[in-house]
KOLNUBA-267025 format. One record per atom (N, C-alpha, C): y, z, x. Coordinates in steps of 0.1 Angstrom, whole numbers, padded with zeros to 4 digits, always signed. Each point is the difference from the previous one (the first is absolute). Layout:
% KOLNUBA-267025
YZX/...
END
This chain:
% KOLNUBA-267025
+0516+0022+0697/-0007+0012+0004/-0009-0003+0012/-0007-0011+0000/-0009-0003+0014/+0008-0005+0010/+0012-0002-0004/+0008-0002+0013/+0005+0011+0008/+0003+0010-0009/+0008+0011+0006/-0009+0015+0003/-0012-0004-0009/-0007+0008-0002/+0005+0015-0008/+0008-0003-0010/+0000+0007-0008/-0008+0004-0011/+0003+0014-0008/-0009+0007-0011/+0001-0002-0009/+0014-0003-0003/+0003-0007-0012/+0013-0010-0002/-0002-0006-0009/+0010-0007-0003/+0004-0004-0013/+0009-0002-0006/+0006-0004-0010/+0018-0011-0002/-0007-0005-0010/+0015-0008-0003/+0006+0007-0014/+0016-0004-0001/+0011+0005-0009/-0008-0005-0012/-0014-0011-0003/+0003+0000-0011/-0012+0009-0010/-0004+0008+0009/-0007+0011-0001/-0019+0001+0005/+0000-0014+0006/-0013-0003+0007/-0006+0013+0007/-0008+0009+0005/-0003+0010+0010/-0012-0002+0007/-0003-0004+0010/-0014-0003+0011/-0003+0014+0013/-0009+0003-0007/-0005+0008+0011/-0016-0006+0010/-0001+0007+0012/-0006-0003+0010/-0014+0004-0004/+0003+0011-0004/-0014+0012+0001/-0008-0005-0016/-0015+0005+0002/-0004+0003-0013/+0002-0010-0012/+0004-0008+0004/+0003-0012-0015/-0003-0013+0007/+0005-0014-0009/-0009-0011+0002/+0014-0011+0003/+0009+0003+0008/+0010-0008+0004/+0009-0006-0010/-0002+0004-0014/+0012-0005-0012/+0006+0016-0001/+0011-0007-0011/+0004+0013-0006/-0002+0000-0014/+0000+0016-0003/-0003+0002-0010/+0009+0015-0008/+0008-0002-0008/+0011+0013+0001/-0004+0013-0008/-0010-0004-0007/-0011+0014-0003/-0002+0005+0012/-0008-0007+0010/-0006+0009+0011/+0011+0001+0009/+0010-0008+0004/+0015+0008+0006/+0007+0011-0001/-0003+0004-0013/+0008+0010-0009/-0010+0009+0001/-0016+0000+0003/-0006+0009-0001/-0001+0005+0018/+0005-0009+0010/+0000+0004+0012/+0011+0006+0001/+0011-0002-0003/+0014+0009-0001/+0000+0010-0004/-0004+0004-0011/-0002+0014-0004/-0012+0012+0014/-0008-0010+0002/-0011+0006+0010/+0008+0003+0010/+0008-0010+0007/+0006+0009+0015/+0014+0007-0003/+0003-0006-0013/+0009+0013-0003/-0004+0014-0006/-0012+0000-0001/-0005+0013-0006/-0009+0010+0014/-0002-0007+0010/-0001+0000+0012/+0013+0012+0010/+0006-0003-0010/+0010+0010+0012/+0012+0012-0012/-0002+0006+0009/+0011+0014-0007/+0013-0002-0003/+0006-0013+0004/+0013-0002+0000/+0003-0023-0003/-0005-0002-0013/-0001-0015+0000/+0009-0003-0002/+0011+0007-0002/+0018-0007+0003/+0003-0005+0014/-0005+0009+0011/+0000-0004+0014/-0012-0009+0006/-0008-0004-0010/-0007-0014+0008/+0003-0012-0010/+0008-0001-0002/+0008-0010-0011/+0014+0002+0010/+0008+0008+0004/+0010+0004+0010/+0001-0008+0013/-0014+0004+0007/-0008-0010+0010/-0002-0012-0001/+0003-0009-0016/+0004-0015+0003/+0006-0006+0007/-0004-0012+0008/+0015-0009+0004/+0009-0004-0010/+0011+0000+0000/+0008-0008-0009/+0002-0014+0005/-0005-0004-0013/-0002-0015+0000/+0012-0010-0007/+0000-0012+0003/+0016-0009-0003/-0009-0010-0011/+0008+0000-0014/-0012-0009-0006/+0017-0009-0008/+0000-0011-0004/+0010-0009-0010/-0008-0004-0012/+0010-0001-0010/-0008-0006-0010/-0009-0013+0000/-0003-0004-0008/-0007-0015-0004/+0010-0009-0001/-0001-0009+0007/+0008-0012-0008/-0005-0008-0007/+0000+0001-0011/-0008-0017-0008/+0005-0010-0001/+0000-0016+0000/+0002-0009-0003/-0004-0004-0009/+0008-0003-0012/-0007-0003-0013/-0001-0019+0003/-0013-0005-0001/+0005-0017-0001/-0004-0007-0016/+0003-0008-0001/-0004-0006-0012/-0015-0005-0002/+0000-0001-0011/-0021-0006-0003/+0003-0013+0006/-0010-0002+0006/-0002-0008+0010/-0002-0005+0012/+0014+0010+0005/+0003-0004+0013/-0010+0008+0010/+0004-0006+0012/-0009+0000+0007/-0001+0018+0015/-0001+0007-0005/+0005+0014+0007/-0008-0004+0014/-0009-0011+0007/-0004+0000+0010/+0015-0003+0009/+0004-0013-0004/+0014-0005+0000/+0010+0009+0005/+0004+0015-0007/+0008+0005+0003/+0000+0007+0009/-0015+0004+0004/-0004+0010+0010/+0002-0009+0011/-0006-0013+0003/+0001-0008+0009/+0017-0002+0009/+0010-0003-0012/+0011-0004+0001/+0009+0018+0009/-0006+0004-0007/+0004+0020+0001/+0000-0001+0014/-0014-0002+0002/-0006+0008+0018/+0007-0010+0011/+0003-0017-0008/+0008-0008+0013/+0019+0002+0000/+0001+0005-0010/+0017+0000+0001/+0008+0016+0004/-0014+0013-0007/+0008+0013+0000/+0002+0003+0015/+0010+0004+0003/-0001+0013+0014/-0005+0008-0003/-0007+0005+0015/-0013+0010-0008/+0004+0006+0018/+0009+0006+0001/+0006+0004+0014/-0010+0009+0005/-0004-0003+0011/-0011+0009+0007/-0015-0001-0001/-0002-0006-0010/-0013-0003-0007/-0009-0006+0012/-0015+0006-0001/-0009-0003+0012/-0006-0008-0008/-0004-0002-0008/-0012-0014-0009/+0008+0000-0014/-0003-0010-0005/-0003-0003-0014/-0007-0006-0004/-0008+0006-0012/-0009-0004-0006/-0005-0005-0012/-0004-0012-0009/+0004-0007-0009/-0012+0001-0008/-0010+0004+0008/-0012+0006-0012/+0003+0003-0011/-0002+0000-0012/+0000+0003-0014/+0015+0007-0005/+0008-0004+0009/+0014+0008+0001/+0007-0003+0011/+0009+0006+0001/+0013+0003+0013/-0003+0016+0004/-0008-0001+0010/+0005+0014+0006/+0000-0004+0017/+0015+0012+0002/+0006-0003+0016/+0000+0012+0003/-0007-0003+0011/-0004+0012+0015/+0014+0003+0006/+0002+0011+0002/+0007+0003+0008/-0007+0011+0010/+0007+0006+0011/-0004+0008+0011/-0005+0012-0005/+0007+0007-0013/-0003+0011-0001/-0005-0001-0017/-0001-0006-0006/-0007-0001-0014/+0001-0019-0003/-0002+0003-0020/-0002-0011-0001/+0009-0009-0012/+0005-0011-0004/+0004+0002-0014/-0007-0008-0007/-0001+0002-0012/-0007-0015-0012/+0007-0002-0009/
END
């Protein structure tokens, strides 16, 4: 959001962050109570839901590993062997997530 300067944002796994009026987490009481506000905001809230971008989302992939092992290991092994075609960074912080030009994956 401070990159792009966007108002809001959200992930598929139902996270929602807004800019305004709140304290930089989310919280899906008060998401749900902003939703209804700008959809009650207008005479026609089928057309600012309409007015979305359509967005490209895939499922999850999990790796199940065994007790023990080591899931740093896999991530490490992951980010040096996958093609990750086009990819501008990757990053190994507490996960795998790869930059690309126009979004992101994790």
């Amino acid at each position: 959001m401070k990159k792009t300067g966007a108002l809001v944002a959200g992930e598929m796994s139902g996270h929602v962050f807004f800019k305004e009026r709140w304290f930089g987490f989310d919280d899906g009481l008060y998401a749900g109570a902003r939703l209804l506000e700008i959809l009650s905001a207008s005479d026609n809230p089928s057309e600012v839901l309409d007015n979305l971008p359509q967005s490209i989302s895939t499922p999850e992939l999990n790796i199940s590993l065994p007790e023990g092992s080591n899931g740093h290991q896999v991530i490490e092994e992951l980010a040096a062997k996958a093609e990750f075609e086009g990819a501008t960074e990757i990053i190994t912080i507490d996960g795998l997530r790869v930059e690309f030009p126009d979004g992101f994956g994790l």
